[in-house]
Each structure stands twice: as C-alpha cells, then as structure tokens.
Legacy VTK file of the C-alpha trace (Angstrom):
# vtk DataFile Version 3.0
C-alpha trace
ASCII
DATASET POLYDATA
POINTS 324 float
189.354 -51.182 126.011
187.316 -53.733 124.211
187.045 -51.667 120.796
190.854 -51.815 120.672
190.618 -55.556 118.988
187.565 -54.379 116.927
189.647 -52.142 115.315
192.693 -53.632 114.741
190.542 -56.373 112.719
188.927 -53.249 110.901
191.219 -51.193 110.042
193.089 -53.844 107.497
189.484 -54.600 105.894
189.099 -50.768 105.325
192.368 -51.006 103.629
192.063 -54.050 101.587
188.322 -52.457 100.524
190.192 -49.417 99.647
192.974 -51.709 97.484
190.671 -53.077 95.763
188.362 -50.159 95.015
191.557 -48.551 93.391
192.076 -51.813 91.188
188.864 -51.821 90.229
188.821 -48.259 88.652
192.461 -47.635 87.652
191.464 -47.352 84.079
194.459 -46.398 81.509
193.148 -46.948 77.910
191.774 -43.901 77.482
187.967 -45.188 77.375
186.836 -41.820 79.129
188.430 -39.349 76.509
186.737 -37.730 74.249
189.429 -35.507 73.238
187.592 -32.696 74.170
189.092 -31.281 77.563
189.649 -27.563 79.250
192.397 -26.112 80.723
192.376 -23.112 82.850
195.206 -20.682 82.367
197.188 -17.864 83.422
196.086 -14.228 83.096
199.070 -12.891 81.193
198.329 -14.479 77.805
195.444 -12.195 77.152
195.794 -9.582 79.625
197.012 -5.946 79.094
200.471 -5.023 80.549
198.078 -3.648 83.884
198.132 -7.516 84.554
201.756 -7.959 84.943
202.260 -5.542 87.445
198.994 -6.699 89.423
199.749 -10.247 89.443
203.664 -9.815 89.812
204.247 -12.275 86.260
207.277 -11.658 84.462
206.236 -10.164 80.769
208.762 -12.035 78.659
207.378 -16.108 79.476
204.014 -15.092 77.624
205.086 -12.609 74.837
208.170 -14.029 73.868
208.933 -15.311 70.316
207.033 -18.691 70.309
205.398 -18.705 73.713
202.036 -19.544 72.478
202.805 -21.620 69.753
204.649 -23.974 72.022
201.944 -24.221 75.141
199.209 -24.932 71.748
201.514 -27.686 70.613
201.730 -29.022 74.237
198.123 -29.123 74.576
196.940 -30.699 71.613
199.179 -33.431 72.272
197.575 -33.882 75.702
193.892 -33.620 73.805
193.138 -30.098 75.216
190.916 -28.518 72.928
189.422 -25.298 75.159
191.633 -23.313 76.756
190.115 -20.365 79.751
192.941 -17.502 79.744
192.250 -15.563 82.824
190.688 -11.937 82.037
189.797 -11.102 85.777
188.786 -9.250 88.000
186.357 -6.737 86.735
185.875 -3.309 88.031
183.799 -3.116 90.671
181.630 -0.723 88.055
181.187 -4.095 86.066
183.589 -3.664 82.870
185.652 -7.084 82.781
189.236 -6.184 82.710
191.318 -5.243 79.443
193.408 -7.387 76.943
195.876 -6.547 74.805
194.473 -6.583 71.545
196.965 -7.372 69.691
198.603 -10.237 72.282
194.925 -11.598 71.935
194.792 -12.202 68.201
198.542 -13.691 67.869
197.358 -16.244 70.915
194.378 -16.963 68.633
196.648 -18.020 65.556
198.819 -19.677 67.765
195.350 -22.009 69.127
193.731 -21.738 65.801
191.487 -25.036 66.262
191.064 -24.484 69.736
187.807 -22.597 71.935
189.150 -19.681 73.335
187.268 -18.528 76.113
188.503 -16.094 78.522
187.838 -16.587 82.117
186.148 -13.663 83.553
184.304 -12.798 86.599
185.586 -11.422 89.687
185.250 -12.258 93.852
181.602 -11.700 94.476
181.079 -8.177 96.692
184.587 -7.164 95.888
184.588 -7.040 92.089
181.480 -8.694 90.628
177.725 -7.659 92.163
175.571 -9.793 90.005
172.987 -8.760 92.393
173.287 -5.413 90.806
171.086 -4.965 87.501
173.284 -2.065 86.333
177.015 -3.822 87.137
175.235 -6.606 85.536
174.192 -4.662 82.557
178.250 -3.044 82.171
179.608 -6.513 82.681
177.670 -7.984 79.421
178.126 -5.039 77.280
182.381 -5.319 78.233
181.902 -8.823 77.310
179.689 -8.504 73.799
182.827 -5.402 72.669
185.477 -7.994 73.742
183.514 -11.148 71.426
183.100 -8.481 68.453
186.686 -7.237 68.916
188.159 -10.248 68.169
185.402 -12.741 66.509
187.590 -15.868 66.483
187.116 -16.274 70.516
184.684 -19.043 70.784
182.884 -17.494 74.081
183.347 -16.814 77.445
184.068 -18.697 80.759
182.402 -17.187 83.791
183.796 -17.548 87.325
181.797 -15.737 89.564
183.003 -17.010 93.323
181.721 -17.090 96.385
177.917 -17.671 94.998
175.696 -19.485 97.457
173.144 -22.031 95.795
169.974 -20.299 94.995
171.597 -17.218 93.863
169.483 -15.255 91.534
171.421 -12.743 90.788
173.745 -15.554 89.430
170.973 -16.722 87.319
169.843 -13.014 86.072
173.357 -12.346 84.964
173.676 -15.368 82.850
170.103 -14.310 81.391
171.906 -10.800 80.657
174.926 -12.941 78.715
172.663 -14.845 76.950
170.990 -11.423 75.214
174.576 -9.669 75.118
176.798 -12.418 73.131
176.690 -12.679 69.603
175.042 -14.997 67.453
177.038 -18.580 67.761
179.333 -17.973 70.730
179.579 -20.259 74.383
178.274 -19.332 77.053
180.475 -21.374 80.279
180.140 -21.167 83.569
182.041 -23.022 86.864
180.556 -23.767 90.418
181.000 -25.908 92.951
180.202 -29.249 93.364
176.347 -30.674 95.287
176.104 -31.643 98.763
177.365 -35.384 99.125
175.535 -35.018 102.781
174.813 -32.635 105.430
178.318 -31.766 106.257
179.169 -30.792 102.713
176.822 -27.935 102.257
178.551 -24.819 102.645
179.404 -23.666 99.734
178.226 -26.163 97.254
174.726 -25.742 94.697
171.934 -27.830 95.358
170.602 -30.443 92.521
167.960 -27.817 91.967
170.055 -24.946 91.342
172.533 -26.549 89.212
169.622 -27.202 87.110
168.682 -24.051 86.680
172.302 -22.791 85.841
172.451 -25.236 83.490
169.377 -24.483 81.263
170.772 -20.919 81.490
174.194 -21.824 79.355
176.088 -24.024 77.004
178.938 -25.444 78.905
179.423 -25.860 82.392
182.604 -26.874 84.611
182.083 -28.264 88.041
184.864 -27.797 90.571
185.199 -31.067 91.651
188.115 -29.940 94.309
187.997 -27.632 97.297
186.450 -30.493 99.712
187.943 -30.061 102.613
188.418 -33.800 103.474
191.347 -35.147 104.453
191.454 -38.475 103.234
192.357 -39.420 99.858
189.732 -42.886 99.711
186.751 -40.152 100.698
187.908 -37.657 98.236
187.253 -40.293 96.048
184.073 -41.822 96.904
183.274 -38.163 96.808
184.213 -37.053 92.941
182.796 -40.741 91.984
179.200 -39.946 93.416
179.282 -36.089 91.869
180.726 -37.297 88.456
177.381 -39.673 87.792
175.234 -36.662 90.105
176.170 -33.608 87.477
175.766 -35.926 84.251
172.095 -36.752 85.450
170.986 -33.148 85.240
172.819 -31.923 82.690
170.355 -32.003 79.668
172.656 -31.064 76.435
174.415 -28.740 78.334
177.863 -29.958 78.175
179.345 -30.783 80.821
183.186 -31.086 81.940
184.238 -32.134 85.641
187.143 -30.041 87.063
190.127 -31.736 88.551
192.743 -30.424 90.536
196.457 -30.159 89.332
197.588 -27.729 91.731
199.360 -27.753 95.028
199.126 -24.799 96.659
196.930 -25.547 99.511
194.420 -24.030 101.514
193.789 -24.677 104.885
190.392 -26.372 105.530
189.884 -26.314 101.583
192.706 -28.061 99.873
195.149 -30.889 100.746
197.178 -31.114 97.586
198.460 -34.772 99.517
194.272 -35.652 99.109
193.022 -33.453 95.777
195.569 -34.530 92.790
195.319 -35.693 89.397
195.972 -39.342 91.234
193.275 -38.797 93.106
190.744 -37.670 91.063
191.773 -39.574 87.681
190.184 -42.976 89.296
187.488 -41.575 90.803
186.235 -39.826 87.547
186.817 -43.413 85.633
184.534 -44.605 88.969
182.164 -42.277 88.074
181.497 -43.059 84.478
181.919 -46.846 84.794
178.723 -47.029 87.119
176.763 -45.609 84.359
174.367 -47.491 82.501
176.512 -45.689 79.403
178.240 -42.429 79.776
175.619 -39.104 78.062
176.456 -37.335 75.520
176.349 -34.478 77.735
179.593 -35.582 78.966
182.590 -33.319 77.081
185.867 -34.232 79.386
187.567 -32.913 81.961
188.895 -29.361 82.938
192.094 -29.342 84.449
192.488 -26.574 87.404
195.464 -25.129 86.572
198.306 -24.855 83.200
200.654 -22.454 85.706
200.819 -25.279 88.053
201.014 -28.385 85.741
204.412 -29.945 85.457
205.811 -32.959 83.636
205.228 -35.140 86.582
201.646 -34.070 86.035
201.295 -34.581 83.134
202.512 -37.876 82.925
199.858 -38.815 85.049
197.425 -37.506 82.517
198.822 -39.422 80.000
198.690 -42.491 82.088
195.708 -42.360 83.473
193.501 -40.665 81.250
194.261 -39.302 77.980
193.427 -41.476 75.296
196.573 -42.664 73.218
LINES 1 325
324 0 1 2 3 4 5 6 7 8 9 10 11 12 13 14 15 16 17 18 19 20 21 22 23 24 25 26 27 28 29 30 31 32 33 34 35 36 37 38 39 40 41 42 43 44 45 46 47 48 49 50 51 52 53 54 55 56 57 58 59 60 61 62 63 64 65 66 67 68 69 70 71 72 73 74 75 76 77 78 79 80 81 82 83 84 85 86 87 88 89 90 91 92 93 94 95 96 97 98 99 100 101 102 103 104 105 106 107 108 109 110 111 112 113 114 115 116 117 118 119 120 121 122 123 124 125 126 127 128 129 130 131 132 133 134 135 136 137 138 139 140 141 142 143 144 145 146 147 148 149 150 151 152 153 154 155 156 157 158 159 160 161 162 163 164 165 166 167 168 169 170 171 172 173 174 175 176 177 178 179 180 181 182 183 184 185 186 187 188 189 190 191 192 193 194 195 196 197 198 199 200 201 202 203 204 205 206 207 208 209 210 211 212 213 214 215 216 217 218 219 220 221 222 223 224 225 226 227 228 229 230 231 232 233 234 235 236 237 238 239 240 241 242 243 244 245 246 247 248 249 250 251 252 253 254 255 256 257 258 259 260 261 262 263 264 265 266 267 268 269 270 271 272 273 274 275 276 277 278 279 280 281 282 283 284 285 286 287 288 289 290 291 292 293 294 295 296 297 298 299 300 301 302 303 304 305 306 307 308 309 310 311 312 313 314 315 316 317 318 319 320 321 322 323
C-alpha cells in the first residue's frame, strides 16, 4: 500500500522525461537525409505471371500503361534512390524465382537513375538451405544469369530469414555471391537488429557477427522493427541505441537502418500502435544526434514496405525526415 504514492509521483516524471525526450529529437529539416534511401517493394513488378497467382495480386496495378513510371516519379520526389522488388522464394533446389524479362527491363527505364536490386532469398529450411554447399552453389549461379540478363540491375538484396547469429552458412553463401556477381554490381543483405540486453536475444546478430556479415558485402539493411515491445518510449530508446550500435561497426560498408511503415501486426513481434514511421523517425534523428558526427558509412533509411505506404505515411516522411 505504501508504493501506491511512490508511483503516482513517478509515473508523471516518466511522462514529462518522455515529453521532453520527444522535443528534444523531433528533428524536421532534413539534417539526416542524404537522399539516398531504400524502399522495399512488392513482388509483382519483376516477377513472372507464376507470382500473381501465388501471391493472389491483381496483374493489371503493376503492368498497366504507366504503372512504373508513376511509383519512379513518386519516389524520387520522396528521395528514394534504391528500390528491392521482391523476387522470392527460391526453389528449395536453390534457383531464385523467375522474372519476366521483359516486365524487368521496362521497370528499369521507368527507374533509370535508380539501384535496382531485387530482393531474393527465401524462409530458411523451407526454401533457402544456405547450409547446403550445392543449394548454395544453384542459388549464385540463378543470381549471376539474372545480373547478365539484364545488366542495368545494380545488384541484389538478400533476405535470408530466420538466420540465428553465428550462422556460417549465412556467411559461406555471401562468400559464394561475392565470386558469382559480375564485375561492379551490390552485394545487400538485411538482418536483424543486436541484443539491446538479455531479453532481446532471440533472434537478433551479435556485434561480432554483424561484423563479419558486413566485411562480407557492400550494403547492408538492419531491420530495426520486429521488437516485440509494447511501448512506444522503449521502442525508441531501442532504435536510438542500435542506430549509433550498427554505424560503429560498419567499416565502408554502407549502411541503411530499416523502419517500419506497415501495419499488419504480428503477435509478440509487431505492434503497428508501437513500430511506425512516428516512432522510429525520432528515434533514428536520436541516434545520429549523439554522434560525435554521423560516418560516412551512413547511406539513409530503408523503408519496410511501398505496398503498405499511404499518403498519411508519407506525409510523415516528408515531415519528419526527408530533406526539402
């Protein structure tokens, strides 16, 4: 009975410490924006017609007359300047899955001036074994034919999910990339965020193993969503201490921190009411304003995902990040 008082003189100091916290970092000139930011997309812009049917899209909203043209001229004005069209799963037997070849090259004259790089990978045990050397071996060639069949994609964007930290056969595939691209092209890859503490383990890579993913390719996208927590002022604290974290190790790998625009949730994984672009917009500016100066490692921000973004959303990226 004699914590109640306690905590009634607590609780409004927690909130005024969270008001002013929020202040402190709501940052809207566009300091943090390089112009250089990812989006995530949608698997029918590259994918063959197989894709459709799989993923129950309607064909018409990506191969009708202008489709591309106008999400390009959407983006650039929002400073997008990769784009990650979904190309997944892969077969189980490791090739990644098909585009259509000629939807592929009018998306790329529709983002001419963009980096194209599709998003492929697979749920690990079900579709991708990078534990396997000969899936691993099928999965690079697929990707090498699909660089050489159309030259003007700038790489490739590997999702590879769920990999535990310390995974080599993570770390063996992106060696087997790294032989298999051509000459010039991006090698990307996403993964979870580190452990903030004990709690936070499951699932995330340790310092020492993001290290080692990073020396292994050219770009790399942390997920800084799927926490779990359910309270907006800890989600922050959280993407603030990871955004300085993943910039510290980085090297000249280049580096761009995923935030959520999405709102489907998953239970125990993501609150869209905690994990927004409201959310994670401050905490990001946190992040890089408690750096003696931000690294050139540094590229932007990824934004997870264009089938979910709406105006509402966007307008919050205006607002609160993108550089006018």
């Amino acid at each position: 009975m004699k914590i109640l008082p306690c905590a009634a003189l607590l609780l409004p100091l927690l909130a005024a410490g969270c008001a002013l916290w929020r202040s402190a970092d709501d940052v809207r000139d566009g300091r943090h924006d390089r112009g250089r930011n990812a989006l995530w997309l949608q698997h029918g812009w590259l994918g063959d017609d197989a894709g459709f049917a799989r993923n129950g899209r309607a064909r018409d909203l990506f191969r009708g007359p202008g489709r591309a043209s106008a999400l390009a001229a959407a983006l650039r004005e929002n400073r997008i300047t990769d784009v990650f069209p979904h190309l997944c799963p892969s077969d189980p037997a490791g090739p990644i899955a098909a585009e259509d070849r000629l939807q592929t090259e009018r998306f790329l004259d529709a983002f001419a001036g963009f980096r194209v790089l599709p998003w492929v990978g697979g749920v690990k045990g079900r579709q991708a074994f990078p534990d396997d050397p000969s899936w691993r071996i099928a999965f690079a060639q697929s990707v090498a034919a699909l660089l050489t069949r159309h030259p003007r994609l700038a790489g490739i964007h590997l999702d590879v999910e769920p990999c535990p930290s310390g995974d080599e056969g993570l770390l063996a595939l992106l060696a087997d990339l790294r032989a298999a691209l051509p000459p010039g092209k991006i090698l990307s890859v996403a993964g979870p965020p580190p452990p903030a503490w004990p709690v936070f383990r499951a699932g995330h890579w340790s310092p020492g193993y993001w290290r080692r993913v990073m020396q292994g390719s050219d770009q790399v996208a942390v997920m800084l969503y799927d926490t779990g927590v359910r309270h907006p002022w800890l989600y922050r604290r959280l993407v603030a201490a990871w955004t300085g974290q993943v910039l510290a190790w980085a090297g000249r790998t280049q580096v761009l921190l995923g935030v959520p625009g999405f709102d489907q949730g998953a239970p125990g994984r993501h609150d869209p009411a905690v994990e927004n672009l409201a959310e994670a917009l401050p905490a990001v500016h946190a992040g890089l304003s408690r750096l003696r100066s931000v690294p050139e490692s540094y590229q932007g921000l990824a934004i997870y995902c264009e089938w979910e973004m709406d105006e509402e959303k966007w307008g919050v990226w205006r607002e609160r990040f993108r550089r006018p």
